[in-house]
GUNUKOL-875330 format. One record per residue (C-alpha): z, y, x; residue number from 1; residue in one letter; chain. Coordinates in pm, 1 decimal, m for minus. Example, Ala and Ser with C-alpha at 12.3 -4.5 7.8 and 13.67 -1.06 7.14 Angstrom:
% residues 2
{pt {780.0; m450.0; 1230.0}; 1; "A"; "A"},
{pt {714.0; m106.0; 1367.0}; 2; "S"; "A"},
This chain:
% residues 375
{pt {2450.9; 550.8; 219.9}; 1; "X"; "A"},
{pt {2217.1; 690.4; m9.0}; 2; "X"; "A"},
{pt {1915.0; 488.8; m80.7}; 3; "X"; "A"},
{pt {1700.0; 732.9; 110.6}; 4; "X"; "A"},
{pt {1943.1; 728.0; 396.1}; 5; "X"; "A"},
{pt {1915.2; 306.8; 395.3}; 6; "X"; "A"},
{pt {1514.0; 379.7; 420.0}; 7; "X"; "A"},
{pt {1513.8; 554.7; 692.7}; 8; "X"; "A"},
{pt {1783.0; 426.4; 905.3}; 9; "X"; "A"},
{pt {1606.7; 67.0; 867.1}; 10; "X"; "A"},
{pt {1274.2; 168.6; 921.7}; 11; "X"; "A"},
{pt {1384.6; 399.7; 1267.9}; 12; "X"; "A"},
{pt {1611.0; 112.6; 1400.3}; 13; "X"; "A"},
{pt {1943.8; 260.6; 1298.3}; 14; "X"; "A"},
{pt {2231.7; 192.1; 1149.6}; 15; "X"; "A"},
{pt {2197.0; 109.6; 777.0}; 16; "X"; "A"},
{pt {2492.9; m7.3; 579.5}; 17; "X"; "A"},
{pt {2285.1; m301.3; 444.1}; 18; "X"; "A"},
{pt {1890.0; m352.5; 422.1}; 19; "X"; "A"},
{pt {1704.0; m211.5; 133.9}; 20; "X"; "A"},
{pt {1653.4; m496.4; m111.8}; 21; "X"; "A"},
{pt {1261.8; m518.0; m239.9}; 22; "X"; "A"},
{pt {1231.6; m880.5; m296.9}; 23; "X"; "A"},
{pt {825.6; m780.0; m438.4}; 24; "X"; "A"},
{pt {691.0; m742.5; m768.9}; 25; "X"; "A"},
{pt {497.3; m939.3; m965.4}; 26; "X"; "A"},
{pt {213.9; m847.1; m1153.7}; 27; "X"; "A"},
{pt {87.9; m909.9; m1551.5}; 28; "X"; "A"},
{pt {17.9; m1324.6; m1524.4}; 29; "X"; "A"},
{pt {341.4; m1377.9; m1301.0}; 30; "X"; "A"},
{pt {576.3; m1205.4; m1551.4}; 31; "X"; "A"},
{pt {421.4; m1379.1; m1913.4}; 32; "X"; "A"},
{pt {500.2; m1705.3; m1639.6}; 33; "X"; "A"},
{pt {876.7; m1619.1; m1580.8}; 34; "X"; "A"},
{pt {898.8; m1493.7; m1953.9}; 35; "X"; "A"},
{pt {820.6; m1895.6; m2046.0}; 36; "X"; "A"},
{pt {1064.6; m1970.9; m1741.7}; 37; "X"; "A"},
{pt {1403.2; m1765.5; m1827.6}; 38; "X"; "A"},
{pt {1333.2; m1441.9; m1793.4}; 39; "X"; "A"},
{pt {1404.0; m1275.7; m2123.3}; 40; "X"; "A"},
{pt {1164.6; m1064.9; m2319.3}; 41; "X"; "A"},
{pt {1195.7; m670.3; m2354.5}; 42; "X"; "A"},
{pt {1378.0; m661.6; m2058.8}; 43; "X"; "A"},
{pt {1322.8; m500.7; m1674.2}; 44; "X"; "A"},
{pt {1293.1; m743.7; m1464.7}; 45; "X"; "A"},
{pt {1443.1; m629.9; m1184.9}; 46; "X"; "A"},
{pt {1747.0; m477.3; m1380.9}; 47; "X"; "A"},
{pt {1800.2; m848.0; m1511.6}; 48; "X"; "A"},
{pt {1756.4; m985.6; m1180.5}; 49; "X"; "A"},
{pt {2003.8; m770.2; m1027.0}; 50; "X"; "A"},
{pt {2248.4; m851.3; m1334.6}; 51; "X"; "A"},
{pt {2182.8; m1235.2; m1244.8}; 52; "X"; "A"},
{pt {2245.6; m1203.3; m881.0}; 53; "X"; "A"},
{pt {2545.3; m943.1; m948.1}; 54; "X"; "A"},
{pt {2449.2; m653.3; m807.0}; 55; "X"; "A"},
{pt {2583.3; m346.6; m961.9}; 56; "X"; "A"},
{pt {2273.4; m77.0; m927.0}; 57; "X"; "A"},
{pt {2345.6; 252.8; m747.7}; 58; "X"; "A"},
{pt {2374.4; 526.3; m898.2}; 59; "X"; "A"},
{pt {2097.1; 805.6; m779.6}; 60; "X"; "A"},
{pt {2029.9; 1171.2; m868.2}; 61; "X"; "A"},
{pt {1697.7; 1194.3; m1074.8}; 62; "X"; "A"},
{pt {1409.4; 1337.9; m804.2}; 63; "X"; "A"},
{pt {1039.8; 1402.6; m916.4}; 64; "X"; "A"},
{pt {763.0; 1259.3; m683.6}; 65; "X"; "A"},
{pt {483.8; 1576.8; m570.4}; 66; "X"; "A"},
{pt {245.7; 1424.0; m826.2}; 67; "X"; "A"},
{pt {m68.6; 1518.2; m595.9}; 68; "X"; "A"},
{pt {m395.2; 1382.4; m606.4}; 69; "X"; "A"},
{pt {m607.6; 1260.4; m370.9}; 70; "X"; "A"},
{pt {m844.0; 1119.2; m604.2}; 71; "X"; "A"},
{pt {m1150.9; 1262.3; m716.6}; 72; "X"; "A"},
{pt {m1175.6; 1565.2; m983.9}; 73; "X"; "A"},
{pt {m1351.3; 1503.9; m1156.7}; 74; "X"; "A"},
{pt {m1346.0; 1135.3; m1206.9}; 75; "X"; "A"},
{pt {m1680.1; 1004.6; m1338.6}; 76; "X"; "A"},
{pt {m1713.0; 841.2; m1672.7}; 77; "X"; "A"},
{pt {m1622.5; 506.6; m1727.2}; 78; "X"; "A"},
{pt {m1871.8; 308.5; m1972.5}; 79; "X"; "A"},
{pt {m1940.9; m41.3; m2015.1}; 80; "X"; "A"},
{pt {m2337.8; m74.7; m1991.9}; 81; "X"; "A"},
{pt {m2354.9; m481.0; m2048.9}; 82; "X"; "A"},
{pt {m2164.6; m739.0; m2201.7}; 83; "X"; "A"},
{pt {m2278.5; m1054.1; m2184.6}; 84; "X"; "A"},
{pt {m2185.7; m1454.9; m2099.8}; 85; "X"; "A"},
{pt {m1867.2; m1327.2; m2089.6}; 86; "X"; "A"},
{pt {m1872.8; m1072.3; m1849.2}; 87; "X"; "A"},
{pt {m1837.6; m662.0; m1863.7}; 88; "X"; "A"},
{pt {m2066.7; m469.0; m1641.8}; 89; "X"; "A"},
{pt {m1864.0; m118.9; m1641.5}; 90; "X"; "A"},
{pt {m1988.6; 215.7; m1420.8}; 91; "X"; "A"},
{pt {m1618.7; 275.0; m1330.2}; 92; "X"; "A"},
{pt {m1456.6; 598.6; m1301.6}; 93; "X"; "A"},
{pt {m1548.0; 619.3; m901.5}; 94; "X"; "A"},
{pt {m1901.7; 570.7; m981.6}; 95; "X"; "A"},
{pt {m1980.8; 213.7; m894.3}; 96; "X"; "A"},
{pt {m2109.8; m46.9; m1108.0}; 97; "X"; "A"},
{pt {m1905.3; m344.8; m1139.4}; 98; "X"; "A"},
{pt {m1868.0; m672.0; m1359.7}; 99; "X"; "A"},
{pt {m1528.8; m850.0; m1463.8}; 100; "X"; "A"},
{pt {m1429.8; m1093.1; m1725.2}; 101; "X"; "A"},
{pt {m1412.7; m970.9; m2086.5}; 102; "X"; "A"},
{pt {m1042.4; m1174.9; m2070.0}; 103; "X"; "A"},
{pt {m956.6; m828.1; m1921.7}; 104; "X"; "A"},
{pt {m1047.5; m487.0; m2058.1}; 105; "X"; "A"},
{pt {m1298.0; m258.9; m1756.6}; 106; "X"; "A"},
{pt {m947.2; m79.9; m1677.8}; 107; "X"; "A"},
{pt {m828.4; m409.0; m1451.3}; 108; "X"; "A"},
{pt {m1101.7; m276.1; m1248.2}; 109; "X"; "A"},
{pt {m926.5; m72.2; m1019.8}; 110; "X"; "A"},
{pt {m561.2; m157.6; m1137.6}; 111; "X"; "A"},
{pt {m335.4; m395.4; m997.7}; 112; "X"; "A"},
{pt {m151.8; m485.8; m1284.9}; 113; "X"; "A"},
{pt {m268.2; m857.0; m1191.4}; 114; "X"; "A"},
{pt {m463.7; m1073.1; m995.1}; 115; "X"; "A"},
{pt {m850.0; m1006.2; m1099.1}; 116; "X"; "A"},
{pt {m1155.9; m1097.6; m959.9}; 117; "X"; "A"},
{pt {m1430.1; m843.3; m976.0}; 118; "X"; "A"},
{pt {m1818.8; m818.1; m872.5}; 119; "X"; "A"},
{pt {m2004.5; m485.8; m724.2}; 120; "X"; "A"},
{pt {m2314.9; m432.4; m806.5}; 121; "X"; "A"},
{pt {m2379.1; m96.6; m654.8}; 122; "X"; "A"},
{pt {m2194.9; 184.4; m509.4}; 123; "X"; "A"},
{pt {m2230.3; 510.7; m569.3}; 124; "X"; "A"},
{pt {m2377.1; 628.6; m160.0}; 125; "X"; "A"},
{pt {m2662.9; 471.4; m72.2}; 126; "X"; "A"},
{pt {m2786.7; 761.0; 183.1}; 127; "X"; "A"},
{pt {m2751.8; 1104.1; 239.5}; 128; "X"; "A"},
{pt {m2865.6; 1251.2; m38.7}; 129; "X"; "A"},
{pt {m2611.0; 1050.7; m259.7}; 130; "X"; "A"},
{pt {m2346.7; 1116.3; m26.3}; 131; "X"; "A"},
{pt {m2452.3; 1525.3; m74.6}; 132; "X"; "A"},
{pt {m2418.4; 1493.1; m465.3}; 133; "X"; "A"},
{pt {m2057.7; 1301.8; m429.4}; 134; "X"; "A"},
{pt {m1864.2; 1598.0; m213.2}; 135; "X"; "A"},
{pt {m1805.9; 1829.8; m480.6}; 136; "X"; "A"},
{pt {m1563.1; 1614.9; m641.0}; 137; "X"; "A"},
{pt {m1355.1; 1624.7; m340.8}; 138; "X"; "A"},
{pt {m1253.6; 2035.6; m351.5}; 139; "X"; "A"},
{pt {m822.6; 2012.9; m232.5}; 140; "X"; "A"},
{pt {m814.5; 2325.1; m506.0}; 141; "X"; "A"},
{pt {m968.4; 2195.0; m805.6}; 142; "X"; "A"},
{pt {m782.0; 2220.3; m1100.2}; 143; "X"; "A"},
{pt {m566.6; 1938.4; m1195.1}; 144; "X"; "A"},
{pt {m544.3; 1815.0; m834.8}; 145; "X"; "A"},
{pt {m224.0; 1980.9; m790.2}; 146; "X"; "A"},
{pt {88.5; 1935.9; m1109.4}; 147; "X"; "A"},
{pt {148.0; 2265.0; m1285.0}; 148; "X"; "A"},
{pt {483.2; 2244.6; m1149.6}; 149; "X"; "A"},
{pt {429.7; 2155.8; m845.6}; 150; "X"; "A"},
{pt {700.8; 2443.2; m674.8}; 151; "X"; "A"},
{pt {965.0; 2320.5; m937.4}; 152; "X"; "A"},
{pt {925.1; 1948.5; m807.9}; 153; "X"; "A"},
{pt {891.4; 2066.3; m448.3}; 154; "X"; "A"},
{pt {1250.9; 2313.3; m528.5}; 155; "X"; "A"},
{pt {1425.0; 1990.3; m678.0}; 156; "X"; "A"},
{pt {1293.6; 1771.0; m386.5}; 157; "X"; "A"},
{pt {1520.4; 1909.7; m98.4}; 158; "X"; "A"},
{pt {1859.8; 1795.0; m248.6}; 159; "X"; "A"},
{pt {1795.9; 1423.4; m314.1}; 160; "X"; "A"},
{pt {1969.8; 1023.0; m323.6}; 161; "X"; "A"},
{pt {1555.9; 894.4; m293.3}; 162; "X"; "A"},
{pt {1263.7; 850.2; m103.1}; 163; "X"; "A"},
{pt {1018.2; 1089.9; m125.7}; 164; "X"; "A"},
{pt {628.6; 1003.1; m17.9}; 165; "X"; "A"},
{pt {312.2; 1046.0; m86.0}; 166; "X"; "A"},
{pt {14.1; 785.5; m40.1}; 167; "X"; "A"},
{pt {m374.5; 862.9; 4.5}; 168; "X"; "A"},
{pt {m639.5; 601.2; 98.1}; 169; "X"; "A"},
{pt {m750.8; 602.1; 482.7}; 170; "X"; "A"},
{pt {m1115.9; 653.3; 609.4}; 171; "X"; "A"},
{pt {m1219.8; 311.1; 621.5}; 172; "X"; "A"},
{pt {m1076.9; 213.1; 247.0}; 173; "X"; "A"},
{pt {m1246.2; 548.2; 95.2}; 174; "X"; "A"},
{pt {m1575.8; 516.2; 257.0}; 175; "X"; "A"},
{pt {m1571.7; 128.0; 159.4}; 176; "X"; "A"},
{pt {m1547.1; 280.0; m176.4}; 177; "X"; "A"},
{pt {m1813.0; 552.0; m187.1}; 178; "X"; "A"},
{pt {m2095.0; 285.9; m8.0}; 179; "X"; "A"},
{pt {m1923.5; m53.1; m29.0}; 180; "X"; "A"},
{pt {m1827.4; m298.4; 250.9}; 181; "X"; "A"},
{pt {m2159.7; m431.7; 319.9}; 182; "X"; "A"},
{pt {m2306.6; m59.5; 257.9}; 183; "X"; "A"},
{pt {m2114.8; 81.1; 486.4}; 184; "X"; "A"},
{pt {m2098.9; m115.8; 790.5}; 185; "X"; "A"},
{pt {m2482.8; m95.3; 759.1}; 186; "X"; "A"},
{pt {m2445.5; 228.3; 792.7}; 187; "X"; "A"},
{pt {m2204.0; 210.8; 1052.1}; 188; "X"; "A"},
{pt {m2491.0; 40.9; 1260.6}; 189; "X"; "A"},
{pt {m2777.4; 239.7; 1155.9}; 190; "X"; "A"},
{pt {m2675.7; 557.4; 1037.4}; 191; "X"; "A"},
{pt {m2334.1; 624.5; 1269.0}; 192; "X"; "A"},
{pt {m2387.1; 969.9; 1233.1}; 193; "X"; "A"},
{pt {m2359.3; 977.9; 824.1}; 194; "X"; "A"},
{pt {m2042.5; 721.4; 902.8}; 195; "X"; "A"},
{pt {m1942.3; 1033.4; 1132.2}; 196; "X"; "A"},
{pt {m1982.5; 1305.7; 896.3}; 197; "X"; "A"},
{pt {m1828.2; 1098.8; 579.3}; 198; "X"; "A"},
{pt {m1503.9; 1050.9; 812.3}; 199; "X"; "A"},
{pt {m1452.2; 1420.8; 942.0}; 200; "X"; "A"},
{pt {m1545.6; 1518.1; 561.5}; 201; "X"; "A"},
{pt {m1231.2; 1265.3; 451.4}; 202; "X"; "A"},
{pt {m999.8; 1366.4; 720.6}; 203; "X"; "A"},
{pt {m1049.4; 1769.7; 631.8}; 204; "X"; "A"},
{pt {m946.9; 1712.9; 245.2}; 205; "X"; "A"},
{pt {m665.7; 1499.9; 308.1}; 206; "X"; "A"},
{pt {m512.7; 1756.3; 536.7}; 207; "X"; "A"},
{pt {m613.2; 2037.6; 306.9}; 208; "X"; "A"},
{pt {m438.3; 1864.1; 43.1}; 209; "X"; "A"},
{pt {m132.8; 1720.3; 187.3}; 210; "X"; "A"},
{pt {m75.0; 2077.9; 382.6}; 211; "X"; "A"},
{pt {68.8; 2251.0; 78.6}; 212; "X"; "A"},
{pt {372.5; 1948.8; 4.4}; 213; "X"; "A"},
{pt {430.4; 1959.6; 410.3}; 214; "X"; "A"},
{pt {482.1; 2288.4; 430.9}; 215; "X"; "A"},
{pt {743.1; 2279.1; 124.4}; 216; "X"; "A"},
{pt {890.8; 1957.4; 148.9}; 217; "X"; "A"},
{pt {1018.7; 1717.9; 428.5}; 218; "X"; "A"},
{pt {860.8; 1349.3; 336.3}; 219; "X"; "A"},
{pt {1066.5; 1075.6; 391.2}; 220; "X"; "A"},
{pt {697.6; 891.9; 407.4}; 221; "X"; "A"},
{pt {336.3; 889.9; 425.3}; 222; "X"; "A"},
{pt {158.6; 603.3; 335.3}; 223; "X"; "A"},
{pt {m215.5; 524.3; 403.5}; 224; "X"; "A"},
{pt {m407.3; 274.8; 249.3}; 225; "X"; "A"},
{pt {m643.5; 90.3; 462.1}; 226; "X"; "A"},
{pt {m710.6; m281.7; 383.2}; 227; "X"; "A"},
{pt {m977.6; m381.2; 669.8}; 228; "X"; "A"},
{pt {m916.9; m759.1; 799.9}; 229; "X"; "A"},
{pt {m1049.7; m1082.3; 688.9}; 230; "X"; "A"},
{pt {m809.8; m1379.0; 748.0}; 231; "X"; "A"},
{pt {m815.5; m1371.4; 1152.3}; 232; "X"; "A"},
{pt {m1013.9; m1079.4; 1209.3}; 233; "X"; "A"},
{pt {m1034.2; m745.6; 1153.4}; 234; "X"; "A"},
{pt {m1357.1; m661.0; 916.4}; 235; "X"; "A"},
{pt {m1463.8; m416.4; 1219.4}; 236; "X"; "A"},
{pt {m1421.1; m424.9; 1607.3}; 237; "X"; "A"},
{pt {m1155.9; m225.9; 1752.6}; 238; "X"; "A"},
{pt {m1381.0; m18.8; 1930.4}; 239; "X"; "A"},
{pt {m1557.0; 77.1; 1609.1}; 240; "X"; "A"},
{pt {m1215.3; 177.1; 1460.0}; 241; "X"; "A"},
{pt {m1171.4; 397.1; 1767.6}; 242; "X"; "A"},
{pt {m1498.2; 570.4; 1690.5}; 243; "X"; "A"},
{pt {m1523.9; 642.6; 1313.2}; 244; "X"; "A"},
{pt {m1110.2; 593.4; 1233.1}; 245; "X"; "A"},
{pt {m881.9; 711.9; 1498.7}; 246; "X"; "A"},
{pt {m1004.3; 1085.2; 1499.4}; 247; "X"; "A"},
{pt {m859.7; 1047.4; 1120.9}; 248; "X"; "A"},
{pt {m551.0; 878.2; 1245.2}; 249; "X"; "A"},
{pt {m507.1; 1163.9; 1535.4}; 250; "X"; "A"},
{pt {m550.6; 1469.3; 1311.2}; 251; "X"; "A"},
{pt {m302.4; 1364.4; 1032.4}; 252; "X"; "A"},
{pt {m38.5; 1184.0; 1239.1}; 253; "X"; "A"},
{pt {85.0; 1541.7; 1437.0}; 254; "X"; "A"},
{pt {42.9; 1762.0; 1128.7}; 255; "X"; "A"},
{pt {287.7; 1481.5; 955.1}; 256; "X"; "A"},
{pt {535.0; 1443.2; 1218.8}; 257; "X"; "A"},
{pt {510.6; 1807.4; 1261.4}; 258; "X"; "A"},
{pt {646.8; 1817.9; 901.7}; 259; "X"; "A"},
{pt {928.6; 1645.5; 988.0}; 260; "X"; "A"},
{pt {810.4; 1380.5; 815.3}; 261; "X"; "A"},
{pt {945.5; 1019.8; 1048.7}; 262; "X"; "A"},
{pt {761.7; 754.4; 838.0}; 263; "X"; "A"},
{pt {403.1; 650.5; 828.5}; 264; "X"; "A"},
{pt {330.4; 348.0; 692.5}; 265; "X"; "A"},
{pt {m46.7; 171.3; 718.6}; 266; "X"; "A"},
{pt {m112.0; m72.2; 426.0}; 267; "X"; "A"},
{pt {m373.1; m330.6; 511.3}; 268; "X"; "A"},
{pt {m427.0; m690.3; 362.7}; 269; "X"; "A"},
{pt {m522.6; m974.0; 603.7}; 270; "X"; "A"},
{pt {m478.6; m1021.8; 960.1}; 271; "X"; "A"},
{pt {m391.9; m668.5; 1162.5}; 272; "X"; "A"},
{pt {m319.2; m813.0; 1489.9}; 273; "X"; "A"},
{pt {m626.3; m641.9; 1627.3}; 274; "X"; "A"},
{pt {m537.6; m311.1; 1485.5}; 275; "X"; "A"},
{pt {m197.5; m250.7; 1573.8}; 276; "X"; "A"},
{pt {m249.5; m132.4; 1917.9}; 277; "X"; "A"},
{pt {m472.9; 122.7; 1778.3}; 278; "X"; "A"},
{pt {m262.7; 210.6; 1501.7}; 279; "X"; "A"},
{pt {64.5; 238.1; 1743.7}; 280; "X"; "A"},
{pt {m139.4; 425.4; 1969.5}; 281; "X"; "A"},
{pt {m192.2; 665.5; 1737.1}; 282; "X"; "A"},
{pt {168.0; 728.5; 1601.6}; 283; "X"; "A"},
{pt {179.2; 458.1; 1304.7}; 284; "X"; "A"},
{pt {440.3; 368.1; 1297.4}; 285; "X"; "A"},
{pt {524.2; 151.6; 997.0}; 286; "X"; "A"},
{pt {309.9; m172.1; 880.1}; 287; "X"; "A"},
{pt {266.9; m376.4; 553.2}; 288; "X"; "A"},
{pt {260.4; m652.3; 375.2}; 289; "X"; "A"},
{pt {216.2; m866.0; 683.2}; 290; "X"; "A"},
{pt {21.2; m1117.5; 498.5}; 291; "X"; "A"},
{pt {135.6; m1490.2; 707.7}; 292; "X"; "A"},
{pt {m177.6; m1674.9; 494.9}; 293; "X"; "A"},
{pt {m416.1; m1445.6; 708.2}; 294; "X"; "A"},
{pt {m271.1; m1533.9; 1011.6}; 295; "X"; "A"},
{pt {5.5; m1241.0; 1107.5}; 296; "X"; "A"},
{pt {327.8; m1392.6; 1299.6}; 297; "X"; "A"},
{pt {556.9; m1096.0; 1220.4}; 298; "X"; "A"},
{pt {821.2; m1257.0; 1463.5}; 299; "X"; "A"},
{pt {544.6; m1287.2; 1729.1}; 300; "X"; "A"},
{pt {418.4; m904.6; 1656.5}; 301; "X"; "A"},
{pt {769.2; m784.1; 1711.3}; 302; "X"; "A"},
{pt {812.3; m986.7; 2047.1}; 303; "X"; "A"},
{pt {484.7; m786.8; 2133.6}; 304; "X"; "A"},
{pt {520.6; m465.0; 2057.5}; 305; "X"; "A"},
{pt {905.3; m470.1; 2022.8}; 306; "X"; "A"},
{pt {1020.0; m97.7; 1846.9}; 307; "X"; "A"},
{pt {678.7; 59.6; 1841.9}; 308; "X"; "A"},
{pt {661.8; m98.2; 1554.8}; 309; "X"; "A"},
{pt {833.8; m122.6; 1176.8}; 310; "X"; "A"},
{pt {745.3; m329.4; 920.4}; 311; "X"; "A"},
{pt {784.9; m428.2; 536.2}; 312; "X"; "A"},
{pt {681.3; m740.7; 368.2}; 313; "X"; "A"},
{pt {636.7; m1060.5; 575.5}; 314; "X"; "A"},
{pt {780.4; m1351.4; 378.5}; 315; "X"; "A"},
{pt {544.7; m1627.2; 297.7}; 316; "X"; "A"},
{pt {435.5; m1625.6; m59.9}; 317; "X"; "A"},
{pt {336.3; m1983.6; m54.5}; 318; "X"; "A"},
{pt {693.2; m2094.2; 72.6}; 319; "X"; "A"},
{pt {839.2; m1913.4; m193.9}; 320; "X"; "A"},
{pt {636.7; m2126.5; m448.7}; 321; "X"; "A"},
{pt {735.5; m2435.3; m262.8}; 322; "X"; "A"},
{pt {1098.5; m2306.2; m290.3}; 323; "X"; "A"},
{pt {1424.6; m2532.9; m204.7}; 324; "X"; "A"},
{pt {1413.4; m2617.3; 191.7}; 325; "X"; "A"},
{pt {1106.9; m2478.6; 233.6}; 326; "X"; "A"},
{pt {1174.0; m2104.7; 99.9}; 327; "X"; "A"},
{pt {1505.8; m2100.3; 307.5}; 328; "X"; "A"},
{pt {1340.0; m2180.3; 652.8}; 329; "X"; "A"},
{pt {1064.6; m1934.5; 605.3}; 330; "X"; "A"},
{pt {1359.2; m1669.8; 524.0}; 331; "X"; "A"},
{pt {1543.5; m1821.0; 825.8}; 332; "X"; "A"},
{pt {1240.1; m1814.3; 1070.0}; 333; "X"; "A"},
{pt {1114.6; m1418.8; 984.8}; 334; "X"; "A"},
{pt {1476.7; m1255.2; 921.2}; 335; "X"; "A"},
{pt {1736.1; m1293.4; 1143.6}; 336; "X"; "A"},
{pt {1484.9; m1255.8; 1438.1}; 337; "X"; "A"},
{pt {1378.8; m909.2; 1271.5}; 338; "X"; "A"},
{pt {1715.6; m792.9; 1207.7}; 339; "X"; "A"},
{pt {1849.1; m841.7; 1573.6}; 340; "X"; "A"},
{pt {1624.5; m493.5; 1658.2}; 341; "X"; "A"},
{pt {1592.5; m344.5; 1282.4}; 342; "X"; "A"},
{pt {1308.9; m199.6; 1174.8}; 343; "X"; "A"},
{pt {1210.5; m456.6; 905.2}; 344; "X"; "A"},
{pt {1256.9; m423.0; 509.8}; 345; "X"; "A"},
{pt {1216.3; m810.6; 418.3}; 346; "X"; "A"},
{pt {963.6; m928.6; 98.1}; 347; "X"; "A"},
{pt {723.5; m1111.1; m21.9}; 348; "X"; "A"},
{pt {418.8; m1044.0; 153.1}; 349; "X"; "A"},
{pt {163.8; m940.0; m114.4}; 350; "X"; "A"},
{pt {224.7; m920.8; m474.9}; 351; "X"; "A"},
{pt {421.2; m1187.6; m626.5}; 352; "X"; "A"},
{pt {163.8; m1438.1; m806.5}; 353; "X"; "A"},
{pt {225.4; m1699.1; m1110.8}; 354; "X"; "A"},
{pt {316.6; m1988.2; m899.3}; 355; "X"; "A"},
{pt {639.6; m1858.0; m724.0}; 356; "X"; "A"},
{pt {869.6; m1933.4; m1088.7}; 357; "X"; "A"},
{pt {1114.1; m1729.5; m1214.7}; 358; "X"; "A"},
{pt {1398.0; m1972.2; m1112.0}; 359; "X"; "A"},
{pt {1222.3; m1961.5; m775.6}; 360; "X"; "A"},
{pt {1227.4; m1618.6; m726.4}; 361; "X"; "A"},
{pt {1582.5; m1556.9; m854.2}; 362; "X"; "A"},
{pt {1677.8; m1810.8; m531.7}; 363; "X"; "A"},
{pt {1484.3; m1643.9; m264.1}; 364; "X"; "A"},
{pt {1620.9; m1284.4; m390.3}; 365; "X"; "A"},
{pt {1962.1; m1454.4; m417.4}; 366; "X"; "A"},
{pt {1909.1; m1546.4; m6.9}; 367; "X"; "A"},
{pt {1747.4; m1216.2; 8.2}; 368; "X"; "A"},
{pt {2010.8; m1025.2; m77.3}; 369; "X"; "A"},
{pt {2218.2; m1211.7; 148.8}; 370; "X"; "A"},
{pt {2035.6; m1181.0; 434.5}; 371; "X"; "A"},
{pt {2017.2; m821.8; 352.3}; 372; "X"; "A"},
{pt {2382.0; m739.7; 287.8}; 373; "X"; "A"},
{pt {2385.7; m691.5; m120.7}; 374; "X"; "A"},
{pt {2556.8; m1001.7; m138.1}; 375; "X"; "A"},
């Protein structure tokens, strides 16, 4: 099988050859950690960790992405306005104010090349008349939004070995940004019709933009990005994601599956055990990272909701640091229950941090890939 043909037959509880292997990445800190550890400098390191384990890497027809934005054009300017006791305070390029360490440069900000903490100051919607002057930058035609060869990519697209998707945040994640958490569940309260408009204003230029690749090519995915739980909880009720979220959720899922498109994955941190009914009720259909420190039993979700249901992700980060007995019974408790039914990618279940080491993580990918059928 083709690795696009392994995607989708694992995810739709199929018939995959073997189980795509995505043991997790790591990001900046974890990496100059495994560099001190074994893993070579100047080297990828997953092509080294595939030469260690002795996988031979498949060979795959080069396929361009759509390379559309769903970001705002344009961006505003980034400028740091204070430094001082050894902090940055930096008006980012989405318009909020925001301080982080001066270890980092203001561009950690909103990448995830590691694990940073950051402080908000202010958001850019406070009200209505803020929320007025931030819509412009949200036209689906603006220049730039789309690549200038955006029909050459979409030609090349319908012969291909990989997964094609795109990825766009969901309403709760882009009106967190635009007013903040704390900003916009006080709005939620007080102001539920602003909440209301910001959400049908979202949902509009999402399908706007995303109409144009659906109508040229056939996704293998859509992913939406919606962290919204606490450890435990969800950061709102269900009922209030059934007011201002699902009419999102139930405009974008048809016009997707209408597409062809079979995958659509929901990406939210902490616990989602709340949320799932809604999301399955509204044709999600995919879930990660499954974050276990938050509370999510993946094997107990799948005993729930059984094949309404796919997910990616799952495996304990913590046991992975602990490694030896402990690494192989948290592999032993989530995947062979998971892979009786399919639909369930295995890996660690956020990004990889510092204290899983390099000779750590080349054992859990070696199990990995066992589990998995690589090896």
């Amino acid at each position: 099988m083709t690795p696009r043909e392994r995607y989708r037959e694992t995810l739709l509880f199929g018939n995959p050859d073997k189980v795509p292997f995505v043991p997790g990445g790591p990001r900046e800190s974890t990496l100059a950690a495994w560099h001190q550890q074994g893993l070579p400098e100047g080297v990828n390191w997953h092509t080294h960790l595939l030469e260690v384990l002795g996988i031979e890497p498949e060979p795959v027809r080069d396929c361009p992405q759509p390379g559309v934005s769903f970001q705002m054009i344009p961006t505003f300017e980034e400028k740091v306005l204070e430094h001082k006791n050894g902090h940055y305070i930096v008006q980012d390029w989405m318009g909020a104010i925001t301080e982080i360490s001066d270890q980092y440069d203001y561009t950690y900000i909103r990448s995830a090349r590691d694990f940073v903490t950051r402080k908000w100051h202010r958001f850019p919607v406070q009200n209505r008349e803020d929320w007025e002057q931030m819509k412009w930058r949200y036209d689906p035609k603006a220049p730039g939004r789309f690549p200038d060869d955006f029909e050459e990519r979409c030609a090349q697209m319908q012969e291909r070995d990989v997964v094609v998707t795109i990825h766009f945040n969901g309403p709760f994640w882009q009106m967190r940004e635009w007013c903040g958490m704390e900003g916009l569940c006080i709005l939620m309260a007080e102001d539920p019709e602003l909440v209301d408009e910001m959400a049908q204003f979202w949902t509009e230029f999402v399908s706007q933009t995303m109409a144009p690749i659906l109508e040229r090519v056939t996704l293998d995915r859509v992913g939406i990005s919606e962290d919204m739980a606490y450890k435990e909880h969800s950061m709102i009720s269900p009922a209030m994601v059934r007011r201002f979220l699902m009419p999102s959720y139930e405009r974008w899922v048809p016009e997707i599956k209408k597409s062809g498109c079979p995958i659509i994955d929901m990406d939210s941190d902490g616990y989602i055990g709340e949320l799932l009914p809604l999301w399955i009720e509204a044709g999600i259909n995919v879930c990660d990272p499954i974050e276990v420190a938050a509370g999510n039993d993946i094997v107990a979700f799948r005993e729930r909701f059984g094949k309404q249901m796919a997910y990616t992700g799952g495996i304990d980060k913590r046991a992975l640091a602990k490694g030896g007995a402990v690494m192989e019974a948290e592999l032993k408790r989530v995947i062979p229950p998971l892979f009786k039914e399919g639909g369930y990618i295995p890996g660690c279940d956020h990004g990889v941090p510092p204290d899983i080491s390099w000779p750590n993580f080349v054992e859990y990918a070696r199990l990995l890939a066992q589990y998995t059928g690589w090896l």
